[in-house]
PDB file with one MODEL, atoms N, CA, C and O in Angstrom:
MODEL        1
ATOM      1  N   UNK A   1      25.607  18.442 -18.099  1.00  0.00           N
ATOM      2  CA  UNK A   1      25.122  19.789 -17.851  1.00  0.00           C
ATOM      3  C   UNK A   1      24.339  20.249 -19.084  1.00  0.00           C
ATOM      4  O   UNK A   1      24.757  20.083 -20.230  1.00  0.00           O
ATOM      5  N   UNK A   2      22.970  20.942 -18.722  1.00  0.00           N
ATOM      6  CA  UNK A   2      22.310  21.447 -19.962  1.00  0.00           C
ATOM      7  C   UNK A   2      23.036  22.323 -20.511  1.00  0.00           C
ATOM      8  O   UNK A   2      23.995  22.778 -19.887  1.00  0.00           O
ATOM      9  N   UNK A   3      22.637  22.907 -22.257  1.00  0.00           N
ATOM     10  CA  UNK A   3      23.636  23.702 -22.969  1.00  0.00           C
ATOM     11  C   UNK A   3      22.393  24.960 -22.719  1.00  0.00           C
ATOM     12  O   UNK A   3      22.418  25.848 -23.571  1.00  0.00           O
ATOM     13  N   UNK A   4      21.444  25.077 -21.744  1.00  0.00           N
ATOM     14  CA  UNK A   4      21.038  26.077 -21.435  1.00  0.00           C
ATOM     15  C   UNK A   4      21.691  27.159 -20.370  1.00  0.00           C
ATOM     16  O   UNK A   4      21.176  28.239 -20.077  1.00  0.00           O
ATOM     17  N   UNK A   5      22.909  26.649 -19.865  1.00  0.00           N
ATOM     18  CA  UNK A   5      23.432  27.117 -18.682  1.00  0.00           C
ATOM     19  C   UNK A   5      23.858  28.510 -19.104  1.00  0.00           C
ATOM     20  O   UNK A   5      24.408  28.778 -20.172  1.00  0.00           O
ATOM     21  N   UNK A   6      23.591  29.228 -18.299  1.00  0.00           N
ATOM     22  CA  UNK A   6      23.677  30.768 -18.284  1.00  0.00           C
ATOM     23  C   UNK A   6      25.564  31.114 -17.881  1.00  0.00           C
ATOM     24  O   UNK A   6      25.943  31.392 -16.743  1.00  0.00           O
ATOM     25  N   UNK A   7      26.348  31.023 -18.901  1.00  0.00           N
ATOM     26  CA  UNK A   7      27.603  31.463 -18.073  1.00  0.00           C
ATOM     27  C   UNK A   7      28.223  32.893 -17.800  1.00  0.00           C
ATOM     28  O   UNK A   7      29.119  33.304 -17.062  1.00  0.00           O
ATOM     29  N   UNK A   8      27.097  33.652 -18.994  1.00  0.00           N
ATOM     30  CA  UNK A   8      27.543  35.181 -18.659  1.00  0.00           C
ATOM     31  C   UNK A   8      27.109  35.659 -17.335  1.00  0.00           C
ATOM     32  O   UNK A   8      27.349  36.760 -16.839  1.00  0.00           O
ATOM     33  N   UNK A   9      26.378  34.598 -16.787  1.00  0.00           N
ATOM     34  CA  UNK A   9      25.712  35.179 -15.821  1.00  0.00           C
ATOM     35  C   UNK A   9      26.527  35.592 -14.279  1.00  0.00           C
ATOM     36  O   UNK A   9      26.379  36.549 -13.519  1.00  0.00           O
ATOM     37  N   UNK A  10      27.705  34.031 -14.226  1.00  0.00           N
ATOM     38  CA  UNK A  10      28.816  34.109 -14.010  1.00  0.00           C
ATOM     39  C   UNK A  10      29.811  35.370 -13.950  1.00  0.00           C
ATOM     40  O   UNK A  10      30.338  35.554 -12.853  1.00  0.00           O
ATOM     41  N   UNK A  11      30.109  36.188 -14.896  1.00  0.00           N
ATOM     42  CA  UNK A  11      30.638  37.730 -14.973  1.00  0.00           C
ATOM     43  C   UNK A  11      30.202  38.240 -14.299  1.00  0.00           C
ATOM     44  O   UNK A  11      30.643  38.323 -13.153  1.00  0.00           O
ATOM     45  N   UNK A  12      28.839  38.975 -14.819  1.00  0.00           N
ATOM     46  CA  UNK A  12      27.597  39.440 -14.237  1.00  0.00           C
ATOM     47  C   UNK A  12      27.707  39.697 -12.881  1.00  0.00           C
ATOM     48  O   UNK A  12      28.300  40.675 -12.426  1.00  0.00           O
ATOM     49  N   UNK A  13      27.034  38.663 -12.084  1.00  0.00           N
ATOM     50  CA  UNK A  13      27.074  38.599 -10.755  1.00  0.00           C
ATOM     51  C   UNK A  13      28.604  39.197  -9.952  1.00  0.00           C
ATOM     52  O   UNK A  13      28.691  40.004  -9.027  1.00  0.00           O
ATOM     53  N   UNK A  14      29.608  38.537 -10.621  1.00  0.00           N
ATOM     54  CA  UNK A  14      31.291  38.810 -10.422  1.00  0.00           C
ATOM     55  C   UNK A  14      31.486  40.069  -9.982  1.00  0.00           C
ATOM     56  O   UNK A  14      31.755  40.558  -8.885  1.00  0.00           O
ATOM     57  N   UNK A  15      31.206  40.689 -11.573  1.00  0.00           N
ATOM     58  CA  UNK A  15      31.435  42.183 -11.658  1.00  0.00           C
ATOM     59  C   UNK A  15      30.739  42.929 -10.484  1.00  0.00           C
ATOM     60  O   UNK A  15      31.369  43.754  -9.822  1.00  0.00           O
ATOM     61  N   UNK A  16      29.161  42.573 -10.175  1.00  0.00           N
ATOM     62  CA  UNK A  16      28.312  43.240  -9.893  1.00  0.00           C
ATOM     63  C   UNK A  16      28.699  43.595  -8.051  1.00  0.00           C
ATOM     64  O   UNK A  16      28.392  44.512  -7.290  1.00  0.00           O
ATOM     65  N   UNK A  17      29.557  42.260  -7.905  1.00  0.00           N
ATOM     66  CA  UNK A  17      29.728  42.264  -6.502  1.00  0.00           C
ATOM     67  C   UNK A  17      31.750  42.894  -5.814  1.00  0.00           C
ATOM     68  O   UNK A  17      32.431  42.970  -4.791  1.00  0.00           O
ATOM     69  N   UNK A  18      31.797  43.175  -7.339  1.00  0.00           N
ATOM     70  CA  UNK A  18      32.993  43.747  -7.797  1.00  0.00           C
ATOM     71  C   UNK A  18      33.937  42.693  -6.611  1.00  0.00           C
ATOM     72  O   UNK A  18      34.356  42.938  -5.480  1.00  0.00           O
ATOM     73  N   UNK A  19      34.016  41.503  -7.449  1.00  0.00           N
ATOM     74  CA  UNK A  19      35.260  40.555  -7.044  1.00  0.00           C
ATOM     75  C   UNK A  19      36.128  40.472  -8.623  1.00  0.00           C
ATOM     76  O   UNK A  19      35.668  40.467  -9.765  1.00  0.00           O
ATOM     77  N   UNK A  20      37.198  40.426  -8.252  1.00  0.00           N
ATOM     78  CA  UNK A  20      38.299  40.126  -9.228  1.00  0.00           C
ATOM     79  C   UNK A  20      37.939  38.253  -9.308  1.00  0.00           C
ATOM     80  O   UNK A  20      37.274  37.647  -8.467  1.00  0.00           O
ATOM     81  N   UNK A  21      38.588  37.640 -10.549  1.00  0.00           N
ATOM     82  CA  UNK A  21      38.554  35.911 -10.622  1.00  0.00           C
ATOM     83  C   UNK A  21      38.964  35.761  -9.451  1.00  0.00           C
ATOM     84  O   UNK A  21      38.326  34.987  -8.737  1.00  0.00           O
ATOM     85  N   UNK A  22      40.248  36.511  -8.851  1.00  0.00           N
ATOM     86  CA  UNK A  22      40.601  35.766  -7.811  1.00  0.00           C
ATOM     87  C   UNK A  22      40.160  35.797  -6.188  1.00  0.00           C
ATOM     88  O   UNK A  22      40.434  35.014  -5.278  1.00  0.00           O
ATOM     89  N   UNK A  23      39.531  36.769  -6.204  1.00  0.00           N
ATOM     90  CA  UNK A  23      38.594  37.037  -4.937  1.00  0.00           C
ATOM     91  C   UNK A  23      37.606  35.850  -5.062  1.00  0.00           C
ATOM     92  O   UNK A  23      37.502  35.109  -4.085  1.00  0.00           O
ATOM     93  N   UNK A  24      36.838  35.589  -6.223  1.00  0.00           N
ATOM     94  CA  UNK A  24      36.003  34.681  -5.880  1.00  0.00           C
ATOM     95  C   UNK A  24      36.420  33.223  -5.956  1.00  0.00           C
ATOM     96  O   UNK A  24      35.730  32.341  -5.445  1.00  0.00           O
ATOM     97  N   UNK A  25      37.756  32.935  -6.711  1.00  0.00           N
ATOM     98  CA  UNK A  25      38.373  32.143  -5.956  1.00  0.00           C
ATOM     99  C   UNK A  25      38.494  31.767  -4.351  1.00  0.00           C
ATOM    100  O   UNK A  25      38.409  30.697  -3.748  1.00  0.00           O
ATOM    101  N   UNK A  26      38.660  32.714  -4.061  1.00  0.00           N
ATOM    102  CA  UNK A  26      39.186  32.744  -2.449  1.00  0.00           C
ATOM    103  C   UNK A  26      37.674  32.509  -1.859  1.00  0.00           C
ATOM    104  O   UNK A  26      37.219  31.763  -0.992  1.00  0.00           O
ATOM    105  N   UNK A  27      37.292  33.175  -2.449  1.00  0.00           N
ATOM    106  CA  UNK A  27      35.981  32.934  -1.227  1.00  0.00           C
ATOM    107  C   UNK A  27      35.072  31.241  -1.252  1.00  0.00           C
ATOM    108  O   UNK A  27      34.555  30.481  -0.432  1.00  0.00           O
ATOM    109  N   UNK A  28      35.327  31.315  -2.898  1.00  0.00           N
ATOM    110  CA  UNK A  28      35.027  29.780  -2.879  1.00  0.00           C
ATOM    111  C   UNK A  28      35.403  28.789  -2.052  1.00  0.00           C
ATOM    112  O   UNK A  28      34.554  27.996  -1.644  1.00  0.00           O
ATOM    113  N   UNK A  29      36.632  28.692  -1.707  1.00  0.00           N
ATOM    114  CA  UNK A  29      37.846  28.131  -1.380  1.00  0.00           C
ATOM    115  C   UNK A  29      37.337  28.336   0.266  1.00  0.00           C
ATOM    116  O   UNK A  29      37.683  27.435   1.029  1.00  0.00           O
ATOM    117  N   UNK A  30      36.873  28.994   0.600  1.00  0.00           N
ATOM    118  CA  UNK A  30      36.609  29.250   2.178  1.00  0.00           C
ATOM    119  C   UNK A  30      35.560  28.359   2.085  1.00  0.00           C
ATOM    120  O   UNK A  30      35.552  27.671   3.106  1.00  0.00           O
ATOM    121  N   UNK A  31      34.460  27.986   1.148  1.00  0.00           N
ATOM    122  CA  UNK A  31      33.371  27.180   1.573  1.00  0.00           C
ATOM    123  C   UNK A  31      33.853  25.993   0.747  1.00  0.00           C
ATOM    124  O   UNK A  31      32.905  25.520   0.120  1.00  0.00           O
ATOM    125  N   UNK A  32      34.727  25.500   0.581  1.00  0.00           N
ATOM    126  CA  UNK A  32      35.471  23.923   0.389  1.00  0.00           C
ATOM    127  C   UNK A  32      35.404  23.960  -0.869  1.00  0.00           C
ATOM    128  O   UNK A  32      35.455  22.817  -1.323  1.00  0.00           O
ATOM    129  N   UNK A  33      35.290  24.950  -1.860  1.00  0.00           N
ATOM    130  CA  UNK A  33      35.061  24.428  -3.616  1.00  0.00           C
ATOM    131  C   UNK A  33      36.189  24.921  -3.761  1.00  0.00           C
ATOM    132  O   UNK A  33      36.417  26.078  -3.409  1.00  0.00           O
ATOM    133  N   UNK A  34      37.470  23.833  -4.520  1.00  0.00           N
ATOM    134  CA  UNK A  34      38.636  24.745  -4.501  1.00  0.00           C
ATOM    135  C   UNK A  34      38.760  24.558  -6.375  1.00  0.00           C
ATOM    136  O   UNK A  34      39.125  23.467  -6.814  1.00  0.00           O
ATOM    137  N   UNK A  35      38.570  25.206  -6.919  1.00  0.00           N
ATOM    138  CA  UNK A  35      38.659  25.864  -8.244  1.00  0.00           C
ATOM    139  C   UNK A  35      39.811  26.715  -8.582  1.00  0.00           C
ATOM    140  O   UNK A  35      40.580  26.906  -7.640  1.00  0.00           O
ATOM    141  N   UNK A  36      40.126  27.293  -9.744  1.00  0.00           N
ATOM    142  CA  UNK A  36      41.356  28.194  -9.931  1.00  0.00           C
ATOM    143  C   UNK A  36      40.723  29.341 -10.321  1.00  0.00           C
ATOM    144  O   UNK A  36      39.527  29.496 -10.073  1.00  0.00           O
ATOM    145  N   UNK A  37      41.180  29.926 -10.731  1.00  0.00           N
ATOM    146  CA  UNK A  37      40.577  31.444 -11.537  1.00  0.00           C
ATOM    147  C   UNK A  37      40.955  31.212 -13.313  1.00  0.00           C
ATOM    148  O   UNK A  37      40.791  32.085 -14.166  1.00  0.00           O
ATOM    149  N   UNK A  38      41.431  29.963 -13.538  1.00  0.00           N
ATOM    150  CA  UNK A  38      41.588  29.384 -15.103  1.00  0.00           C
ATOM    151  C   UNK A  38      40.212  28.983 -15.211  1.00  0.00           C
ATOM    152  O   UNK A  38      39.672  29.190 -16.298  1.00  0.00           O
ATOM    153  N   UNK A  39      39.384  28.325 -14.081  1.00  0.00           N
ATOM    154  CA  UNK A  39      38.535  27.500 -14.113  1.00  0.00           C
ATOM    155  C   UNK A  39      37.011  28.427 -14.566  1.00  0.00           C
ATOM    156  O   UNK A  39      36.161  28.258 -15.441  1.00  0.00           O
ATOM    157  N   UNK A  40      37.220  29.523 -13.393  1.00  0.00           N
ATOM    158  CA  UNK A  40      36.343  30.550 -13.577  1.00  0.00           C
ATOM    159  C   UNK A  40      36.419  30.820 -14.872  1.00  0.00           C
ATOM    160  O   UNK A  40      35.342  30.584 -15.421  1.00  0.00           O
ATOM    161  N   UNK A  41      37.192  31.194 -15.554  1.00  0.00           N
ATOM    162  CA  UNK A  41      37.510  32.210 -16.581  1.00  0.00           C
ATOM    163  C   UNK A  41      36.710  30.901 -17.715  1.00  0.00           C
ATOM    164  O   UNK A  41      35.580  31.088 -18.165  1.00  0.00           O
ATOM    165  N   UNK A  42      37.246  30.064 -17.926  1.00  0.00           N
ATOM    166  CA  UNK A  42      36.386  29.082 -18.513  1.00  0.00           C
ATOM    167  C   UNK A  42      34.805  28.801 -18.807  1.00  0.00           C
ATOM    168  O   UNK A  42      34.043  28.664 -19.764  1.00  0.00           O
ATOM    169  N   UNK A  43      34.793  28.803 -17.303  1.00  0.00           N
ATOM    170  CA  UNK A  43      32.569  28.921 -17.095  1.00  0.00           C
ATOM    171  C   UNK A  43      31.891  30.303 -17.574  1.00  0.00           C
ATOM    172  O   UNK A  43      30.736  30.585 -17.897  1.00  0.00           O
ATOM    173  N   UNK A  44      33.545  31.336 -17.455  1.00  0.00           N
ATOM    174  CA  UNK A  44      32.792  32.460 -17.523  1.00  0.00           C
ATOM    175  C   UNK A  44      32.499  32.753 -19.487  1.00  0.00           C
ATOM    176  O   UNK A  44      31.530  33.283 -20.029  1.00  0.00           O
ATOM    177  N   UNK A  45      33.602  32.236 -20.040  1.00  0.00           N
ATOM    178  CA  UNK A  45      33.644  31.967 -21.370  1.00  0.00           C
ATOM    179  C   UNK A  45      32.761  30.880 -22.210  1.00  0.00           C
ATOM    180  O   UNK A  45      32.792  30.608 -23.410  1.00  0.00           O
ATOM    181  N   UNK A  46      31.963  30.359 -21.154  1.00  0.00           N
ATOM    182  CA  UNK A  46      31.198  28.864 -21.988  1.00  0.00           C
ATOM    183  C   UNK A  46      31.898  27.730 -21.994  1.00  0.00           C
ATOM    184  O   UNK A  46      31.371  26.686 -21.610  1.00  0.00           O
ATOM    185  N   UNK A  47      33.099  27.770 -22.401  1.00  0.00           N
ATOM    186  CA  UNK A  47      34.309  26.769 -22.467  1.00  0.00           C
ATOM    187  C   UNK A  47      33.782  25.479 -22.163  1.00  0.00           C
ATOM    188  O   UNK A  47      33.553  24.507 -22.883  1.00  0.00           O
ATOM    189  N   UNK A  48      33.638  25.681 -20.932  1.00  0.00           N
ATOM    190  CA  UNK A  48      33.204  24.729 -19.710  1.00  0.00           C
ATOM    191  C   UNK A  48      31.857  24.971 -18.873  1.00  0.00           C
ATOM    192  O   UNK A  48      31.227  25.993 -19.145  1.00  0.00           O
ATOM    193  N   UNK A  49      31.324  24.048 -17.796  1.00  0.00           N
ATOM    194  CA  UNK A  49      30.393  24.464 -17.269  1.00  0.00           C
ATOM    195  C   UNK A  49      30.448  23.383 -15.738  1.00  0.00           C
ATOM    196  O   UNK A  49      30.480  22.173 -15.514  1.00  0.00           O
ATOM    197  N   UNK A  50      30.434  24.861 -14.799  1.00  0.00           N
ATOM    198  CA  UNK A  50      30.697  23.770 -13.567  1.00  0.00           C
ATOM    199  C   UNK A  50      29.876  22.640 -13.069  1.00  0.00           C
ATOM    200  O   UNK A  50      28.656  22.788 -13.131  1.00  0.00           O
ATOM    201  N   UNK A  51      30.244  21.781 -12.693  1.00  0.00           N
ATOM    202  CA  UNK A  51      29.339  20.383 -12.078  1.00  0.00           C
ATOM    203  C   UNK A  51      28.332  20.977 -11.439  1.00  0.00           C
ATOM    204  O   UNK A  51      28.505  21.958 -10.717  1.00  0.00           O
ATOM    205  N   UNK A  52      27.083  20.377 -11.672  1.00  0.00           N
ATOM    206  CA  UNK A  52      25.966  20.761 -10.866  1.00  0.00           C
ATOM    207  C   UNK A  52      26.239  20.639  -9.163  1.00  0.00           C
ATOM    208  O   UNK A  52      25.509  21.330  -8.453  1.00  0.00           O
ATOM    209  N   UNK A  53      27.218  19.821  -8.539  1.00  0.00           N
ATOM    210  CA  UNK A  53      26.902  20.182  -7.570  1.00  0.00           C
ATOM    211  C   UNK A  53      28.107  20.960  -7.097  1.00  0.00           C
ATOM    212  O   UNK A  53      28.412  20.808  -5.914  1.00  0.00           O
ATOM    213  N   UNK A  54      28.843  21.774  -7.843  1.00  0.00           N
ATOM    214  CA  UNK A  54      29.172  23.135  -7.503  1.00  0.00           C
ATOM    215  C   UNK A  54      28.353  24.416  -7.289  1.00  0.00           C
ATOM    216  O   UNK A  54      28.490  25.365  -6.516  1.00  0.00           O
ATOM    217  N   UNK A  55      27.411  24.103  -8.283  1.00  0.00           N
ATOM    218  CA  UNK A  55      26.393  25.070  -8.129  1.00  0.00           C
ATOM    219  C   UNK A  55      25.714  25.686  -6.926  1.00  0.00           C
ATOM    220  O   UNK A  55      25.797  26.913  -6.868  1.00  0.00           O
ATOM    221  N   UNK A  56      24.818  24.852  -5.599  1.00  0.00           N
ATOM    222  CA  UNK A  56      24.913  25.689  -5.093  1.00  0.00           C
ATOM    223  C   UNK A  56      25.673  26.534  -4.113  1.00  0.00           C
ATOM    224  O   UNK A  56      25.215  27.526  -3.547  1.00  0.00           O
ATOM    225  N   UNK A  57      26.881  26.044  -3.971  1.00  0.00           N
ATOM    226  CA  UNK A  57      27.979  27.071  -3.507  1.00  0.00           C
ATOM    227  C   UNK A  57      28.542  28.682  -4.241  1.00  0.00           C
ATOM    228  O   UNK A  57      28.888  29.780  -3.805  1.00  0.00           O
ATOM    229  N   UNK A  58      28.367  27.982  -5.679  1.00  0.00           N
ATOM    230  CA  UNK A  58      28.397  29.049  -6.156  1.00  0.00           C
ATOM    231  C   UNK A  58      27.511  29.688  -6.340  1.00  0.00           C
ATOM    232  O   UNK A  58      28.003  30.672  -6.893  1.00  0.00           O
ATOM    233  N   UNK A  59      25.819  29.946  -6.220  1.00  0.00           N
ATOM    234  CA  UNK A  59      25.100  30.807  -5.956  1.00  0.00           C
ATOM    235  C   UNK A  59      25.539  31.406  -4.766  1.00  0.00           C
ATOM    236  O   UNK A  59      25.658  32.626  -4.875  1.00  0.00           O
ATOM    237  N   UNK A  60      25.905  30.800  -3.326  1.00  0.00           N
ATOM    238  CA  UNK A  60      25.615  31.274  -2.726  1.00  0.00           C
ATOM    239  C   UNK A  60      26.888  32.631  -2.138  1.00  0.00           C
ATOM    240  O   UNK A  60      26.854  33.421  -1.195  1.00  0.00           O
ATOM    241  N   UNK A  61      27.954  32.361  -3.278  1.00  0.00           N
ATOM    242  CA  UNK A  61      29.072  33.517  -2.961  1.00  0.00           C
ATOM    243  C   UNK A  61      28.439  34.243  -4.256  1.00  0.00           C
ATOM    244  O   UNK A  61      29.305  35.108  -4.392  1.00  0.00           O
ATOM    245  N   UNK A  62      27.702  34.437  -5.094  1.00  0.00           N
ATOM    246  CA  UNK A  62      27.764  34.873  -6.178  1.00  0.00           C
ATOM    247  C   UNK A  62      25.911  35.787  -5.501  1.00  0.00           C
ATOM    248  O   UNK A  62      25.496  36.635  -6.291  1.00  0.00           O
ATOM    249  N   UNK A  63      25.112  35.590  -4.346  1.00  0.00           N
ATOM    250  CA  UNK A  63      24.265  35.800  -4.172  1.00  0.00           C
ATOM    251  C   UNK A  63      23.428  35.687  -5.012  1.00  0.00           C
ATOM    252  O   UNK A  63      22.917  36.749  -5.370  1.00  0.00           O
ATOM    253  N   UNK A  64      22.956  34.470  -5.642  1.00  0.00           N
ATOM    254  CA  UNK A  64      21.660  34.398  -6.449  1.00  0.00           C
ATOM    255  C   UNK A  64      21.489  32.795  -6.502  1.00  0.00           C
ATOM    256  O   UNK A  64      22.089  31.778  -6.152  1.00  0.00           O
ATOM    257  N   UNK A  65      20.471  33.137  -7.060  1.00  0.00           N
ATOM    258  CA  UNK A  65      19.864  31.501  -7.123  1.00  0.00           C
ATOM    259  C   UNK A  65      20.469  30.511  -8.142  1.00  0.00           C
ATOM    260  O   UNK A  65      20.846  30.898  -9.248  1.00  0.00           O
ATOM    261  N   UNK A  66      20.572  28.924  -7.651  1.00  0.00           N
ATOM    262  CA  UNK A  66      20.744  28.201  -8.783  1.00  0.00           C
ATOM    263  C   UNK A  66      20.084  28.072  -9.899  1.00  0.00           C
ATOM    264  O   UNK A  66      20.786  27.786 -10.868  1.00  0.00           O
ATOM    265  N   UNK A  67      18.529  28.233 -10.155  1.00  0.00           N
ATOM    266  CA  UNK A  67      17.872  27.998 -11.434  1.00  0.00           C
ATOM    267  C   UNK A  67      18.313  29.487 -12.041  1.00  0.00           C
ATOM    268  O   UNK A  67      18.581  29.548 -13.240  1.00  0.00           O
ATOM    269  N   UNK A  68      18.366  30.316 -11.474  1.00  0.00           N
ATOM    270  CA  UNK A  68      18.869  31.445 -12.184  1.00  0.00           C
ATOM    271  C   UNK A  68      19.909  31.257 -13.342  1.00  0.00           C
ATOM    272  O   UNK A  68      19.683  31.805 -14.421  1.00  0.00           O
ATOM    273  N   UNK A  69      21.062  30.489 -13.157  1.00  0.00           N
ATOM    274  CA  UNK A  69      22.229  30.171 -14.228  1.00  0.00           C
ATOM    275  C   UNK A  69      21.686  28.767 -15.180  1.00  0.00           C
ATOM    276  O   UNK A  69      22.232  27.691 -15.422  1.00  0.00           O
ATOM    277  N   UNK A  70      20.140  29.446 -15.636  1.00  0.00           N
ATOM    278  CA  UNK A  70      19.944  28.396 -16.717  1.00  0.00           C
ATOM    279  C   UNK A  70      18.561  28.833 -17.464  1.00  0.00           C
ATOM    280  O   UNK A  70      17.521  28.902 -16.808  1.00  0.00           O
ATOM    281  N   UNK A  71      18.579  29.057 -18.533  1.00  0.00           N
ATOM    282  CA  UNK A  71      17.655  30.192 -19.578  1.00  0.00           C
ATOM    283  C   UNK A  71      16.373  29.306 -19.501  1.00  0.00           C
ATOM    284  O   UNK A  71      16.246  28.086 -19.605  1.00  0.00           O
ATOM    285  N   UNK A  72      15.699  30.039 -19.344  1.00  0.00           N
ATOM    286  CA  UNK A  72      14.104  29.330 -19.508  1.00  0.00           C
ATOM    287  C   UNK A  72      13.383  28.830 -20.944  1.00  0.00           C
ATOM    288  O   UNK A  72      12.252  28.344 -20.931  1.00  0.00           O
TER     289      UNK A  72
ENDMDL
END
């Protein structure tokens, strides 16, 4: 994974759609990505950075694009 990856962006979107970690857990989890809310909290911290092909699932509960979570 590039070290350009946007993880605040991660919050961001979170907050914006006002899900708790664990709401978007859950919703993940409805479209087959089963993650924890340790996991989130991780991507959301830099820590870590999810597999690219989590990505576009997670745009698409997070409503935004994949090139979006990566700085130009």
């Amino acid at each position: 994974m590039p070290n350009n990856f946007r993880h605040e962006l991660l919050k961001q979107r979170r907050e914006y759609l006002e899900l708790s970690r664990l709401d978007l857990v859950k919703r993940l989890y409805e479209k087959s990505l089963d993650v924890t809310a340790d996991t989130i909290q991780s991507w959301e911290e830099g820590q870590t950075c999810p597999d690219a092909d989590k990505l576009p699932v997670l745009a698409e509960v997070l409503k935004c694009k994949v090139h979006e979570f990566y700085s130009s």
